[in-house]
BAKE-169518 format. One record per residue (C-alpha): residue in three letters; x, y, z. Coordinates in Angstrom, 1 decimal. Layout:
% BAKE-169518
residuo, px, py, pz
ALA, X, Y, Z
...
***
This chain:
% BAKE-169518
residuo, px, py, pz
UNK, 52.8, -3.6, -13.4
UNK, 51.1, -5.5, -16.0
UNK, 51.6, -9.2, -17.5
UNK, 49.8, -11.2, -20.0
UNK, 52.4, -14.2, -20.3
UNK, 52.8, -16.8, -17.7
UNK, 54.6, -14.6, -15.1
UNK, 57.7, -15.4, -13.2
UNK, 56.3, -16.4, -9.5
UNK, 59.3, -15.4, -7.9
UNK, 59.7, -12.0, -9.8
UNK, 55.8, -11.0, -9.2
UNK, 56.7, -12.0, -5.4
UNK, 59.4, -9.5, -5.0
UNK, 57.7, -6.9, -7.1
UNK, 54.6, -6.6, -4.6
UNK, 56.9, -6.9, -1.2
UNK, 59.7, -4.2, -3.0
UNK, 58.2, -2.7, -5.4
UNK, 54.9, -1.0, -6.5
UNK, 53.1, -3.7, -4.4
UNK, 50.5, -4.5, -7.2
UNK, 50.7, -6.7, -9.9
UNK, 47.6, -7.4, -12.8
UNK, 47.8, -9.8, -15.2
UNK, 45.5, -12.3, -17.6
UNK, 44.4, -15.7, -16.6
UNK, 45.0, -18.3, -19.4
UNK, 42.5, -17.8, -22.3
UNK, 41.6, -21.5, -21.9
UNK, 40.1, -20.6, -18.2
UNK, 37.3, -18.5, -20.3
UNK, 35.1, -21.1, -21.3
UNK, 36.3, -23.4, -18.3
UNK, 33.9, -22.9, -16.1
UNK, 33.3, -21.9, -11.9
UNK, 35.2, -25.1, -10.5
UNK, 37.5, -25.2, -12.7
UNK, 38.6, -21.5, -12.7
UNK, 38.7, -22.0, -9.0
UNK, 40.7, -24.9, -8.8
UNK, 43.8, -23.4, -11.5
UNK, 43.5, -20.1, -9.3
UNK, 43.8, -21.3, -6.0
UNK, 46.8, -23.4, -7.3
UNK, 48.7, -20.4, -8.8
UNK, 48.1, -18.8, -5.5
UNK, 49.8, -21.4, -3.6
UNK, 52.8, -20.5, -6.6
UNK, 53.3, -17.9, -4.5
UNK, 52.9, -17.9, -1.0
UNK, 49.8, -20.0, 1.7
UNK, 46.7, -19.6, 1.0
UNK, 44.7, -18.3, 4.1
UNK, 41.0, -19.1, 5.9
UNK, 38.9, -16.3, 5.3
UNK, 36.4, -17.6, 7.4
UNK, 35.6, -19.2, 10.0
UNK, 34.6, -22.5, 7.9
UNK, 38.1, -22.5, 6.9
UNK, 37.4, -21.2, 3.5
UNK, 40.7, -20.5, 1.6
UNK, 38.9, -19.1, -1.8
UNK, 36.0, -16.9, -1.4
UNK, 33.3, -15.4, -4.0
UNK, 33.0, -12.0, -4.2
UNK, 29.9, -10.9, -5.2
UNK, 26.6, -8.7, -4.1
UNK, 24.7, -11.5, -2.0
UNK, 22.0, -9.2, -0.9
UNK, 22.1, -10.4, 3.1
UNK, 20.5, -7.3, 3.9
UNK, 22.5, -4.5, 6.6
UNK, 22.2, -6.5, 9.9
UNK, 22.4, -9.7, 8.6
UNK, 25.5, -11.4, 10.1
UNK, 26.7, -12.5, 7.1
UNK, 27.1, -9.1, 5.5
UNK, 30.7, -8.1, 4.8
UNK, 31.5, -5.3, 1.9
UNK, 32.6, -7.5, -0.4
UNK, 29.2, -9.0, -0.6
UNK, 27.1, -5.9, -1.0
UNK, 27.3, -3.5, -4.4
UNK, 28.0, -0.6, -2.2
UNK, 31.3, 2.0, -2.3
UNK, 33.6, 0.4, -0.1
UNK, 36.1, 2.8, 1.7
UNK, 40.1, 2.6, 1.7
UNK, 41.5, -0.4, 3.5
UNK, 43.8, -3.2, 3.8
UNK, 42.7, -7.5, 4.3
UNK, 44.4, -9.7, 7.4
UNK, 46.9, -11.0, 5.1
UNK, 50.3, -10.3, 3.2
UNK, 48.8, -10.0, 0.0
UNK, 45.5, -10.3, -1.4
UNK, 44.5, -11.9, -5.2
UNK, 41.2, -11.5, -7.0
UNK, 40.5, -13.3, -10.2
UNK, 37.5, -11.7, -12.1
UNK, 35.1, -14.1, -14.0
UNK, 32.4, -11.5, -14.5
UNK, 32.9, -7.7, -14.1
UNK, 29.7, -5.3, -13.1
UNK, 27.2, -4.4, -16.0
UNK, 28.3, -0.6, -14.8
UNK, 30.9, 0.6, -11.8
UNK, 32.8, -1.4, -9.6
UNK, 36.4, 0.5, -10.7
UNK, 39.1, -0.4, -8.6
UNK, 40.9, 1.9, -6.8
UNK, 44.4, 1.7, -5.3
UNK, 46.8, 4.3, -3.2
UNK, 50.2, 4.0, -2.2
UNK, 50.3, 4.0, 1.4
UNK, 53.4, 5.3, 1.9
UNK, 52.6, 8.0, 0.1
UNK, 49.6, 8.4, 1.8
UNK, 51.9, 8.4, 5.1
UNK, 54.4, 10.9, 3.5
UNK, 51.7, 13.5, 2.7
UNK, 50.1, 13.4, 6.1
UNK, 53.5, 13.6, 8.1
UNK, 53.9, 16.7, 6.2
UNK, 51.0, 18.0, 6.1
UNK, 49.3, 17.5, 9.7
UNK, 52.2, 16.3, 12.0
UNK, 50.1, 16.5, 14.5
UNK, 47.7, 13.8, 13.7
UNK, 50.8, 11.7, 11.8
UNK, 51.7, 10.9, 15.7
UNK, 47.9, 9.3, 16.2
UNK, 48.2, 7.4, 13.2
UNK, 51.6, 5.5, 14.3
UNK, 50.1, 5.3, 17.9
UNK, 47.7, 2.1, 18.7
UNK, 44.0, 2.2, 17.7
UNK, 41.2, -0.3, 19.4
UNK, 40.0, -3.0, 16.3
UNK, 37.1, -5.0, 17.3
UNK, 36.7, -8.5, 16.6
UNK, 34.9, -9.1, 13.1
UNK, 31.8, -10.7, 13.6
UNK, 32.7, -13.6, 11.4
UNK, 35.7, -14.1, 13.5
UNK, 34.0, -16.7, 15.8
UNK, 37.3, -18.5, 17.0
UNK, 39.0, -15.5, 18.0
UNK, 38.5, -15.1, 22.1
UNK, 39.5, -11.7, 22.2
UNK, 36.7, -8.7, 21.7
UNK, 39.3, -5.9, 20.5
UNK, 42.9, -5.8, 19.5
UNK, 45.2, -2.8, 19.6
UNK, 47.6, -2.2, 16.8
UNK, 49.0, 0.9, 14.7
UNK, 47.9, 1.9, 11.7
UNK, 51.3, 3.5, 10.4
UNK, 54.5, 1.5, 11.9
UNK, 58.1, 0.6, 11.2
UNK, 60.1, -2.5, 12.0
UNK, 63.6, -3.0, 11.0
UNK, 63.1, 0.0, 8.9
UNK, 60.5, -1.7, 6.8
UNK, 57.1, 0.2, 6.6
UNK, 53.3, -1.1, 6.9
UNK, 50.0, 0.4, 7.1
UNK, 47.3, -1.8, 8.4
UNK, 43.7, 0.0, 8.3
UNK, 40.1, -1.1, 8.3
UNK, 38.1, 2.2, 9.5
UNK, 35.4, -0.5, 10.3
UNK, 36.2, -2.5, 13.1
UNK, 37.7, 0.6, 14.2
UNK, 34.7, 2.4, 14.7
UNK, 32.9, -0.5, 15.9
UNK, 35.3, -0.1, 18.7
UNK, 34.5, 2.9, 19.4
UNK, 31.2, 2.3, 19.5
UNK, 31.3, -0.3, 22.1
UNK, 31.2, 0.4, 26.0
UNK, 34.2, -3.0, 26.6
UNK, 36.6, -1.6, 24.2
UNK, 38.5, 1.5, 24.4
UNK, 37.2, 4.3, 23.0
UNK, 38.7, 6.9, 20.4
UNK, 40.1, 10.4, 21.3
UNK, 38.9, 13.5, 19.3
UNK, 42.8, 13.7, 17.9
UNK, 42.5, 10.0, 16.9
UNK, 39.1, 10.4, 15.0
UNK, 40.5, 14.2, 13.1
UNK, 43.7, 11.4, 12.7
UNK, 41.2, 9.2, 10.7
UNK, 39.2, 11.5, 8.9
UNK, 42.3, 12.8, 7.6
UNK, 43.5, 9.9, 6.6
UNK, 40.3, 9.2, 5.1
UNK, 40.5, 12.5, 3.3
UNK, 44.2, 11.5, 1.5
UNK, 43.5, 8.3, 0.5
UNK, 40.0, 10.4, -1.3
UNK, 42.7, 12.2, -3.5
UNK, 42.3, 11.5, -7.3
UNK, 46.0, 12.6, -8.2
UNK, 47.4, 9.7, -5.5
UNK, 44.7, 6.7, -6.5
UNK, 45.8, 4.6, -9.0
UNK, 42.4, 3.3, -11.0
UNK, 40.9, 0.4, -13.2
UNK, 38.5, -2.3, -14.0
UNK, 38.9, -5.9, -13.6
UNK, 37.7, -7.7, -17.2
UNK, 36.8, -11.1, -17.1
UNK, 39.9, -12.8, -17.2
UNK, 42.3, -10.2, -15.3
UNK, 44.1, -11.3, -12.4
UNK, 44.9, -8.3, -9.3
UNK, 47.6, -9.0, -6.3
UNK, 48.2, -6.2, -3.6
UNK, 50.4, -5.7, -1.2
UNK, 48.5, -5.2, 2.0
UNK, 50.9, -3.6, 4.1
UNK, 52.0, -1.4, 1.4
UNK, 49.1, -0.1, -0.3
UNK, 44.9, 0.3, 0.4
UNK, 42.5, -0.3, -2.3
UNK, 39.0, -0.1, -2.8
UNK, 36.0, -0.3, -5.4
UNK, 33.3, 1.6, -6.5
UNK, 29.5, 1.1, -6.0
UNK, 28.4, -1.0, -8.9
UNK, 25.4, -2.0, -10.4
UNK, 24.5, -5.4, -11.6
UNK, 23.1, -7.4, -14.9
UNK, 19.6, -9.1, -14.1
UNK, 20.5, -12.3, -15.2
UNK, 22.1, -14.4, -12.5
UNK, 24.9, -15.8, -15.0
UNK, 26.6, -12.5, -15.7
UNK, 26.4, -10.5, -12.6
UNK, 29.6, -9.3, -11.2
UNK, 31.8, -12.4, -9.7
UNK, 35.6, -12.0, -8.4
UNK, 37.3, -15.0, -6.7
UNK, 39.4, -13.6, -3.7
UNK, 42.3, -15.3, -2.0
UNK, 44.2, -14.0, 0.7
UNK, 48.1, -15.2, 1.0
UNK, 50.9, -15.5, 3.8
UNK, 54.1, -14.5, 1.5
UNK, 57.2, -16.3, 2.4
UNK, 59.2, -13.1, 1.7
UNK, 56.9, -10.9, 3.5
UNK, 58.3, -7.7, 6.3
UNK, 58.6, -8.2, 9.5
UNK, 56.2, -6.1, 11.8
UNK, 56.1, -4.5, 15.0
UNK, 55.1, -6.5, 17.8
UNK, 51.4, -4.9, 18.4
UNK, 50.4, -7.2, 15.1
UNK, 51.2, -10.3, 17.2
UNK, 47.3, -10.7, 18.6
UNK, 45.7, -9.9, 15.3
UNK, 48.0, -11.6, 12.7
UNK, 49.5, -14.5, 14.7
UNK, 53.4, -14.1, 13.7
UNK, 55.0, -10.6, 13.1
UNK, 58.7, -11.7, 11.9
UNK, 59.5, -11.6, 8.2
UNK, 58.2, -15.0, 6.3
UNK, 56.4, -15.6, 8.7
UNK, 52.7, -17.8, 8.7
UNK, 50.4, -15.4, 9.5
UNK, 47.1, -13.6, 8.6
UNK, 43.8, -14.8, 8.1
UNK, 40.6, -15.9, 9.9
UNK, 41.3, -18.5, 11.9
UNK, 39.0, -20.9, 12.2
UNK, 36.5, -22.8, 14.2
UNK, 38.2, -26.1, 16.0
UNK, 41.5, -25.6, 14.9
UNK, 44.9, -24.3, 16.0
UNK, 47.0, -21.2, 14.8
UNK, 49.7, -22.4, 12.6
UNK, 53.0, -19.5, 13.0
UNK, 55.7, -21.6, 11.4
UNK, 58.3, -20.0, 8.5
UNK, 57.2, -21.0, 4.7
UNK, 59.3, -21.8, 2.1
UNK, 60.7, -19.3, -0.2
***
């Protein structure tokens, strides 16, 4: 759905948690020639319009840059958003995530978006065998930038229902790191064909929704009901006009409730719930109702 006046908060709300679960729409004109703090500043306040705003980090950080930082592949700050690489199918620790675009690419970086329920129909008809792995638990490592977290690995489902609400939760990433470590769990052979397959869905042009971001242009997803994505991309030269998106990641006060297994990664799994995020260094989880 798209939107170029000043939307209705509490209609875009309830489209993303009942509807198509994205929403794009245009920043104000006047932010064009505003500048970096003060786009910022008005974005982060219409986020709060409609649900919490959540650390992403472990500084605390509630609004992040996106943008190719060239940390280098074993650099500990290195997460995909920061690099110009393809970055596979996968949903963010939070309700719903925002992006506001202040520069796009000088070439790629399309955004791509799937339905995960779709995705979920058209593997539980195609491979029901490896359907059952993907509403079964998988091992999630702890993210390396999540410092506060005491746990090394979670366990949680990628396809579940509670209360006969759906959500998919996936980022292959952690997963495999998982895998890949001798203290956590390790996959089956079912559970990795489970993930390829998935993997191999999601790849599906006639089921991906697809765009570019222009300067100006707004994006809120639904993380529990769809997975998204952007291309490889390659940049301008000049410093002042290579690719920038602000990101914000939200706790929605008319958010699903989920099953219990999201508890240790998400902090709170009933419906309005606080919950989500990175939390951070020094401080305590907050798991209280919002406002709606």
């Amino acid at each position: 759905m798209n939107g170029h006046s000043k939307p209705d908060t509490k209609k875009l709300a309830d489209e993303l948690e009942n509807a198509s679960g994205m929403y794009r729409l245009s920043a104000p004109k006047s932010l064009a020639t505003a500048g970096f703090e003060k786009n910022s500043a008005w974005f982060l306040e219409f986020c709060r319009s409609l649900g919490t705003p959540l650390s992403q980090s472990a500084k605390g950080e509630l609004i992040l840059s996106i943008r190719n930082e060239s940390f280098g592949k074993n650099d500990p700050r290195t997460r995909g958003p920061n690099t110009n690489r393809k970055l596979s199918f996968h949903t963010d620790r939070c309700d719903v995530i925002a992006f506001l675009c202040l520069n796009p690419a000088k070439s790629g970086g399309e955004n791509q978006v799937v339905q995960s329920s779709t995705v979920e129909r058209t593997i539980r008809k195609e491979r029901p065998d490896l359907h059952a792995h993907l509403a079964g638990n998988y091992p999630y490592k702890r993210h390396v930038i999540d410092r506060a977290n005491p746990s090394p690995y979670c366990m949680q489902p990628i396809f579940s229902w509670q209360d006969s609400h759906f959500a998919c939760s996936y980022l292959r990433v952690l997963i495999d790191r998982a895998d890949a470590d001798p203290d956590c769990p390790n996959l089956s052979s079912p559970q990795r064909e489970a993930l390829d397959f998935l993997d191999e869905v999601c790849e599906r042009e006639e089921l991906q929704t697809r765009f570019t971001l222009r300067a100006g242009d707004m994006l809120f997803l639904n993380n529990w009901t769809t997975l998204h994505r952007r291309t490889a991309f390659e940049d301008f030269i000049e410093s002042d006009k290579r690719r920038h998106l602000l990101r914000v990641w939200l706790s929605m006060p008319n958010s699903r409730p989920l099953v219990e297994d999201f508890q240790a990664n998400f902090g709170a799994v009933e419906a309005g719930a606080l919950r989500g995020g990175i939390h951070p260094v020094g401080s305590h989880r907050q798991t209280s109702k919002q406002k709606r």
